[in-house]
N, C-alpha and C positions, 0 to 999 in steps of 0.2 A: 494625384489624389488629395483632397481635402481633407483637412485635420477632422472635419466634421465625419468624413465616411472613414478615416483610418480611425478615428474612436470605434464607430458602432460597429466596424466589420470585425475590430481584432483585441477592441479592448469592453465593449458589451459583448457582443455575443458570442455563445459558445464553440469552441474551435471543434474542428473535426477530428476525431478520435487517434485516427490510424497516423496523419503526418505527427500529431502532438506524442503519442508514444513513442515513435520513431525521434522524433527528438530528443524525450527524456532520456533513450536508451543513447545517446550520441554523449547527452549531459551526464549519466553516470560513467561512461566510461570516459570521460575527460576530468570527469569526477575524480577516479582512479588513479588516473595518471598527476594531477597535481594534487594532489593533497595524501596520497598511498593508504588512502581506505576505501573505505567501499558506501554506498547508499543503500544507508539501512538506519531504523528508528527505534523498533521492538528493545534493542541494546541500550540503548540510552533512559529508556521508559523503567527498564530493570533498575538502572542507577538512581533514578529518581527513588522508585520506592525504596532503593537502600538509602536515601539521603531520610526518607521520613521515617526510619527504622531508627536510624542514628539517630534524630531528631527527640524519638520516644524511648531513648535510650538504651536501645539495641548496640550490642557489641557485634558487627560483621564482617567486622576484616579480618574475620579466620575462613569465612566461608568459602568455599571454592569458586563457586559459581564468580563471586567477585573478585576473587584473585585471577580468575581468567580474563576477565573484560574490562574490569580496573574501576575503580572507584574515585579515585582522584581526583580533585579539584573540585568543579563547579557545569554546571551548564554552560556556564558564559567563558571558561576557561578549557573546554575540549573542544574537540573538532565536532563530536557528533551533535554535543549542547548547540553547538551555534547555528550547525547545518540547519537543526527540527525550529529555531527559532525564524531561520529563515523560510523555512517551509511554512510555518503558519504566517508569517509576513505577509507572504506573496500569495494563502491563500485568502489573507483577509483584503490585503489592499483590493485583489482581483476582484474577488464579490463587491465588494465596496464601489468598482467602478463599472461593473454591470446592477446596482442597487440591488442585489440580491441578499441582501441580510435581512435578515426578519424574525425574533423571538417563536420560535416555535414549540411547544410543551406537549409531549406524549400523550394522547388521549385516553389512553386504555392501560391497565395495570399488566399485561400479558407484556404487551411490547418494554414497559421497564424493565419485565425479567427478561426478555428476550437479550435487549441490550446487557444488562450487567453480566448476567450468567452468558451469555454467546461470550463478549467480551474478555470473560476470565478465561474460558475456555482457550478463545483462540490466539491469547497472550501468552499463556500457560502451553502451547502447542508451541507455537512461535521459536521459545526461549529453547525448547526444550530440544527442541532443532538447529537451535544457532543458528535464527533469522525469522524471517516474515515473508510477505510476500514482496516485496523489496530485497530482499537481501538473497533470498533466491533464485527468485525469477529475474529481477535487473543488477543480479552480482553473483550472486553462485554458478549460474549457467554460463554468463557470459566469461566470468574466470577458471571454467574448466571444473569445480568442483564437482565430483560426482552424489555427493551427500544432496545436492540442490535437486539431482535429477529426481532419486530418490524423494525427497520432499514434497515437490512438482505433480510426480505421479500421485501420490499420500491425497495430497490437498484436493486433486480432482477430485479421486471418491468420497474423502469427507465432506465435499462439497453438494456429491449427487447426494449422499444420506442428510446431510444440513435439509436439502432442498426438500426431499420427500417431507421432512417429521416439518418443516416450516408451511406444509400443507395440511396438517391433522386440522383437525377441526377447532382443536383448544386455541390455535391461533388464529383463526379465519377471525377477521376482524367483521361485523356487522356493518351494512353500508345503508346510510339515509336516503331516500330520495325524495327530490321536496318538487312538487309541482310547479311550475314556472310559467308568465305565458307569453314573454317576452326575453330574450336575451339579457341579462345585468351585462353591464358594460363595466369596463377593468377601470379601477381607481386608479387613477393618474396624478403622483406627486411631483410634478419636476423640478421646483426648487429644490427639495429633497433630495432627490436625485443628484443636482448639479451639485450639493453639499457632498456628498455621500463620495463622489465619483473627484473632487479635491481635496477631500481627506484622504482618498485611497492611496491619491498620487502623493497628497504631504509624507504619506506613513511609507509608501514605496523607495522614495527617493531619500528616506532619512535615513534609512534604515542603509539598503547602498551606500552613502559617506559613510555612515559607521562603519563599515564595512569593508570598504574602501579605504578610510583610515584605519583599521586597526591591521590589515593587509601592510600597513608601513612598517610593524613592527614584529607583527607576529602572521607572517603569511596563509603557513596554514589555514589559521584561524578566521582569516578574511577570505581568502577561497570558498570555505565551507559554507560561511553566510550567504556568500553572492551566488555561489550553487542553490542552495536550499532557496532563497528566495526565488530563482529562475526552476526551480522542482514546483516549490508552490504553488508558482504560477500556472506553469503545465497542467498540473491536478486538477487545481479550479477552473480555469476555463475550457478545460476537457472534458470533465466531471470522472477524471480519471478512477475506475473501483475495480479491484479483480473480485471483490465478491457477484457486482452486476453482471461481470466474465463469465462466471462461473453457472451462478444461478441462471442468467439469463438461456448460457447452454443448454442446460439440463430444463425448465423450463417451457420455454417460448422458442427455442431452437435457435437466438439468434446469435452469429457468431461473431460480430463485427468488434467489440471489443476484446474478445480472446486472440483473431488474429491481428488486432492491432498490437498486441501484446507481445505475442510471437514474433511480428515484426520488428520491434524494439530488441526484443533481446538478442534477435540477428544480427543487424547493424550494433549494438556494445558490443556484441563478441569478437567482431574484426578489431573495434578499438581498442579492448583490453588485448587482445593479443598481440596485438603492434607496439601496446609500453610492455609486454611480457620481452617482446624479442628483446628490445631497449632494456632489460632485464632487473625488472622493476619483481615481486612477488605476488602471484595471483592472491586471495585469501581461499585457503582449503581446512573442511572443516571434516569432522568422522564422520564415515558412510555407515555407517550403524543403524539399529533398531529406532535409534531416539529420532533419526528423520523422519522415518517411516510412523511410528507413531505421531510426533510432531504434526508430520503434514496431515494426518487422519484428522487431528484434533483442531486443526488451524482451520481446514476447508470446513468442517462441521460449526465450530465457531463462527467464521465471518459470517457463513449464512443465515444461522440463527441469529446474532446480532443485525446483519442487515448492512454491515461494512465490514472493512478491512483497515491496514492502518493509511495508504490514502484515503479513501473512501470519508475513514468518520473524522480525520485532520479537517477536510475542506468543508464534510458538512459542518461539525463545528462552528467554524467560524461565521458559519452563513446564519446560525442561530437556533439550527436544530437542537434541541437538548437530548433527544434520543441518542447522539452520538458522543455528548459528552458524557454519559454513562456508559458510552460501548470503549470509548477512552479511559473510563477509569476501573472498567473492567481489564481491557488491556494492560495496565499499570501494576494491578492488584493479581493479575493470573501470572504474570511474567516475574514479579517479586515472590511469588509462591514456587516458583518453579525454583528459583534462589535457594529458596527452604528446604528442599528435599531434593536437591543437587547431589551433594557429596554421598547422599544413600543411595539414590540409583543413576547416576554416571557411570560407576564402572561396570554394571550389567549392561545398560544399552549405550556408552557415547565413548569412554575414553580408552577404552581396550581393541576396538576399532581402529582402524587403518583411513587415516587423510589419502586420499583418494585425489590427486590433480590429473585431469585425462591426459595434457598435454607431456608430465613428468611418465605416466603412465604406458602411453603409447607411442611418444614422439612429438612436438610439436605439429607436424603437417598432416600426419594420422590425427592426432588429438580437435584440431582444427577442423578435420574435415566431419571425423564422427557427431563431434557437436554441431553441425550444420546440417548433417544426417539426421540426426535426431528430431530436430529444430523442424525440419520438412515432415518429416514422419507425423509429429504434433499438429502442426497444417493441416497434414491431407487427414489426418484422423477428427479434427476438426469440422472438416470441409463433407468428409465425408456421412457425418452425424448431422449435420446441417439438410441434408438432402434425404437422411435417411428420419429425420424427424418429422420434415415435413411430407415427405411420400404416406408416411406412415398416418401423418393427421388426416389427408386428402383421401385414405381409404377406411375413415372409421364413418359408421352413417351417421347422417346429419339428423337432429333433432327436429322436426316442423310441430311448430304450436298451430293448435289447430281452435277454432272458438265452436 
């Protein structure tokens, strides 16, 4: 193969969904195992806005919420700082070298609000759950927690209601149509392009030795980069989104990134469980109320915003603004959840029972039931898929008639 078609097959154009999540899930659970955390962002987006609390002269290292997930340092000095730097890395270089960046600016005042309030929303969900959908569906499940299952379930249905109220009418956005009576042909920049696509590489491969060297001293820390850049990259040339998952489900019926999804977290689940046996510690979180609500409020959010936390990281950087508003809703819902932590924790989160299936039931029981389950979400998948479309193919057909 020619560098000219290994460019366009795998570094322009977009990969196919189901082998690229099935990767991801291989890379968080090697994830796991060298660095002994987990891949997850929504945690780190909380630290942030305690950094700009402290900043405006907020005192919060009495809060609980921050004494649980630690405040410490710097971005460039934790594991999860360095991961989410790498993740926007890999997802900028990648658009970069399929020339997919481009300033994009909200049209309409409905979709701002959509963005910031979904955004608050489903950061505010997220935390409240102790994750996202990363941290549950490519780390809760896969490490046995039963609080993720919980959450999982949550997320669908605030995702079917996300989806309904994202159809009222106050959202329907109005569409032009403009008479034409030839085809416009697409503007073609290729120097541009050829610019575009050796910056991506300049910014890829810098980023890597950094990475790479600071692996000499502090490995964690370098792991986590070289992960998060190789996540980034997944995301963007996948167009990896569990909100598309979801919505598209409920929707358009269509399921091919839900079970590409499902398929990822099968495949981490055998690799987290193989550093389990090597006896490494899953992360388990409370099976409580705050999941269950959490996930109601997470699937309700991402859909009203329009992403999740892949979803708005990659459009970002592609130049969408609608996502860097759903990002700082995310920032500002998840630092509010901070706020009013330590008053309802102990109703819904820390009087509950951590719940690991495998400590639960047994390793080989625990193993199996989450693979159980795992099939279950499949055929319930598979089977809403067929029962979606039967169901269109028997409503009558509209004929306009002149």
């Amino acid at each position: 193969m020619s560098w000219h078609d290994f460019k366009q097959q795998y570094l322009v154009r977009f990969w196919s969904p189901v082998p690229a999540v099935i990767a991801a899930g291989i890379l968080s659970a090697y994830y796991f195992g060298l660095t002994g955390t987990f891949w997850a962002v929504t945690g780190e987006f909380t630290r942030w806005g305690g950094h700009v609390l402290q900043w405006l002269g907020v005192d919060v290292s009495h809060w609980g919420y921050f004494q649980i997930i630690g405040l410490q340092g710097s971005p460039l000095t934790r594991v999860d700082g360095v991961m989410i730097l790498g993740m926007f890395t890999g997802c900028f270089s990648a658009a970069l070298w399929a020339n997919n960046v481009k300033l994009r600016l909200p049209q309409y005042r409905i979709r701002v609000f959509q963005a910031i309030v979904g955004g608050i929303i489903a950061g505010f969900g997220a935390r409240l759950a102790m994750g996202c959908n990363l941290a549950a569906f490519f780390t809760g499940i896969p490490q046995f927690s039963l609080h993720a299952w919980f959450f999982a379930i949550a997320t669908a249905i605030g995702s079917l209601a996300g989806a309904k109220v994202s159809l009222l009418p106050v959202f329907r956005i109005p569409v032009q149509l403009q008479k034409v009576s030839t085809a416009q042909p697409l503007a073609q920049h290729a120097t541009l392009a050829r610019w575009r696509f050796r910056m991506g590489m300049a910014l890829f491969f810098a980023f890597a030795l950094w990475a790479i060297t600071k692996a000499q001293d502090m490995p964690k820390l370098g792991f986590a980069a070289l992960f998060g850049l190789a996540f980034g990259l997944v995301i963007e040339r996948a167009q990896v989104c569990f909100t598309s998952a979801f919505r598209d489900l409920w929707i358009t019926g269509r399921t091919q990134m839900a079970k590409a999804i499902i398929a990822g977290m099968a495949v981490g689940t055998i690799g987290v469980y193989s550093y389990v046996q090597l006896g490494m510690d899953p992360k388990t979180f409370w099976a409580g109320p705050n999941a269950v609500i959490g996930g109601l409020l997470f699937g309700f959010g991402i859909v009203l915003a329009g992403g999740c936390e892949t979803g708005w990281m990659y459009r970002a950087v592609e130049g969408q603004v609608h996502f860097w508003l759903v990002g700082l809703g995310n920032v500002i819902g998840a630092t509010l959840l901070a706020v009013v932590w330590d008053d309802i924790a102990p109703i819904v989160a820390v009087n509950y029972d951590k719940i690991n299936l495998l400590k639960a039931l047994g390793p080989q029981s625990g193993l199996l039931v989450t693979y159980i389950m795992l099939a279950v979400a499949l055929g319930l998948v598979i089977w809403w898929e067929k029962y979606f479309f039967t169901r269109k193919a028997r409503q009558p057909q509209t004929v306009a008639t002149s």
